[in-house]
N, C-alpha and C positions, 0 to 999 in steps of 0.2 A: 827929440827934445834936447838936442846936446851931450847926453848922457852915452858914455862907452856900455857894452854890452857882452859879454862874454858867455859865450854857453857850452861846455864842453866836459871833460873829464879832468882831474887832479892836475897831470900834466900842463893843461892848456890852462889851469889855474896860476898855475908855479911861473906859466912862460911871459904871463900877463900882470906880474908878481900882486898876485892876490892875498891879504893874508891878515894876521886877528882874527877878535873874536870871534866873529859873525862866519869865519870860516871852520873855527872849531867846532861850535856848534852843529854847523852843518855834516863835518865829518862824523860826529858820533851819529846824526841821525843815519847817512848815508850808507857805515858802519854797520846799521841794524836791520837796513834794508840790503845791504850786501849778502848778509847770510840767510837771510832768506830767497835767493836766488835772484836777485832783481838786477840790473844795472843800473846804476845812475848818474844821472848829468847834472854839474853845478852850473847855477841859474847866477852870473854877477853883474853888479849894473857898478858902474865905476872900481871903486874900491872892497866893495862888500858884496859877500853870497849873500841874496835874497832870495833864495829859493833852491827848488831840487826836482828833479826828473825821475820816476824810476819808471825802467821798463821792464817787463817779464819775460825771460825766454823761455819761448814755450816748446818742446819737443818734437818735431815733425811726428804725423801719424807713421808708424811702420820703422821707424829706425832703430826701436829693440829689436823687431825681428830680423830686420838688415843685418845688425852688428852680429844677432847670431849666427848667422849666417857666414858671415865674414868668418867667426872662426872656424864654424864646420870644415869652411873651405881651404883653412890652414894659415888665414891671419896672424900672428903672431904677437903683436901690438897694435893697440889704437890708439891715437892722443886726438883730444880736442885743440887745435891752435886758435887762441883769439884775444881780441884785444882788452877784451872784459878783465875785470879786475879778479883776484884769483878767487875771492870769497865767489866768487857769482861762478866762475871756470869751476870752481869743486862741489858747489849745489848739481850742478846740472852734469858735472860728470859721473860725481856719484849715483845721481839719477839712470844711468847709462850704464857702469859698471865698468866705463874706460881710467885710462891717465889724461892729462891736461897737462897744456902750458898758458900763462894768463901773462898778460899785459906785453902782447906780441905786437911790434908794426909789421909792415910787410919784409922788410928786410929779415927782423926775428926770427919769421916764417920760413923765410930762403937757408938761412942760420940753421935754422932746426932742419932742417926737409937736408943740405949739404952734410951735416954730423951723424944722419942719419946712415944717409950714403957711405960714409968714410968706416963706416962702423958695417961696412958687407952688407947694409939692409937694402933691399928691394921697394922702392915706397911708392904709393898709388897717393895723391893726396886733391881730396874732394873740395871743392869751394865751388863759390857763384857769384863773390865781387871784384869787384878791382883792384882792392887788398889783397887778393887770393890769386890774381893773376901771375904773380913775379914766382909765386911758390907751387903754382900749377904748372910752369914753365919749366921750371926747374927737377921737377920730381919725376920717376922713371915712366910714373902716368900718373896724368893729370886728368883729372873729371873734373868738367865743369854742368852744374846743374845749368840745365840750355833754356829755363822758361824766365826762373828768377836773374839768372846769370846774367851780369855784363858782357858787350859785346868783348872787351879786351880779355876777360877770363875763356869765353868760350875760344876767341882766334889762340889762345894758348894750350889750347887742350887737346889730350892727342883721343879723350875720348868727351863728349858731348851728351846730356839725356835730356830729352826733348819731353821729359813730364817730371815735374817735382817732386819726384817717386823714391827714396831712399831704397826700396827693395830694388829698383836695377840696376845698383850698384854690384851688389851678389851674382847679380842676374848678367851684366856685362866680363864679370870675370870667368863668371861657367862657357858667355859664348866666346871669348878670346883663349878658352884651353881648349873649347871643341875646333875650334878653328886650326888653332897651332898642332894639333892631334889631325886633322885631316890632310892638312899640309904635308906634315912628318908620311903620312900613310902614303897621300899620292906621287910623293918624292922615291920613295923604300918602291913601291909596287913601277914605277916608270925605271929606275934603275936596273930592279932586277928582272923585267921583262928585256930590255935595251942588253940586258946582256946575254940573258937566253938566245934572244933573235941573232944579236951578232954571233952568238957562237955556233949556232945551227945553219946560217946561213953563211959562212968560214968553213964547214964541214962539208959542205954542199948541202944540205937536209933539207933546205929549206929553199925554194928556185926564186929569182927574183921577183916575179908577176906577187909570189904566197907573200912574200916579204914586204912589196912595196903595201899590198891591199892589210896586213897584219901591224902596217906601223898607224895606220889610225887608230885600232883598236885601246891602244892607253890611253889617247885620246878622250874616247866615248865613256872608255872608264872614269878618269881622274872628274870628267864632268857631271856623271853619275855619282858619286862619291862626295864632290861638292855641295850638289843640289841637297841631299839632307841638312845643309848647313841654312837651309829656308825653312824646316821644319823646326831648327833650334830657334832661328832670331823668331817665329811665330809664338814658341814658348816662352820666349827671354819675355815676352810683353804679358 
């Protein structure tokens, strides 16, 4: 019908120069549905907010028991990054028992995830939009949730979970230290067998025929050794 339309957050209010009464108004209601954990979006049709959006976020099932987990496992810090406004970021972080950062773009996110880095941290940083692609890229690992996730968050991830499951989050960090722990063992055990052999067969001790048929043996091991690493990804699920 002619009429401009705007539907967005404060920002996109400001950049559309929205502004009087009809905007104050809105912001006190906005205001009150803030603290109570909602999001919301202003509804303008020309010059004027006539209306308002609010949405609730809701906690995925399982991610208090994730996040406890997280620090059993020697997490150190959690923050929530998002674009939400902060009243809505501290409803729901308090809900949680983390820190937050509110009213992030994606860059923010890169901002935050690089200061983190500069400051000796180690950061693992979890998303599943496209927003969260540039800071899942960026971060030592990146997890992208693989069901809800965008195709550009998951191509950025250096890990992937293929069920909207917050507990295998926990559950991926247990099997990438059992991994890096088996690694570590079949590297130590092929070493110090490679130098037993050479030194026993340096000595003579050992005749070519014993030596050539004994250098499969780390072989059969380090493959043995791995294979329990089938019995972990069967529990990571």
């Amino acid at each position: 019908a002619g009429r401009h339309l705007a539907i967005g957050n404060r920002r996109l209010l400001a950049e559309v120069g929205i502004t009087g009464p009809s905007l104050a108004a809105a912001e006190a209601q906005a205001g009150a549905l803030e603290t109570r954990g909602r999001t919301v979006f202003f509804v303008a049709a020309d010059t004027e907010v006539v209306g308002l959006v609010a949405l609730a976020d809701t906690v995925r099932p399982g991610v208090r028991e994730a996040l406890g987990e997280l620090r059993t496992l020697g997490v150190g810090e959690i923050l929530l990054l998002t674009g939400d406004s902060q009243a809505v970021a501290d409803a729901v972080a308090a809900e949680l028992g983390i820190g937050c950062r509110a009213g992030f773009l994606p860059e923010d996110k890169i901002a935050e995830v690089r200061r983190l880095q500069a400051e000796g941290r180690v950061v693992l940083f979890v998303g599943d939009g496209i927003n969260d692609a540039p800071a899942i890229a960026q971060a030592d690992v990146g997890v992208a949730m693989g069901v809800a996730g965008s195709t550009v968050a998951v191509e950025a991830a250096s890990v992937t979970l293929l069920r909207d499951d917050w507990t295998l989050v926990p559950a991926a960090i247990r099997l990438g230290r059992r991994g890096a722990r088996t690694i570590r063992q079949n590297l130590a055990f092929a070493a110090v067998y490679n130098v037993v052999g050479i030194g026993l067969a340096a000595l003579g001790l050992l005749p070519p025929v014993w030596a050539a048929a004994a250098q499969s043996l780390p072989d059969v091991a380090i493959m043995v050794n791995s294979a329990r690493l089938i019995r972990a990804r069967i529990t990571a699920r």
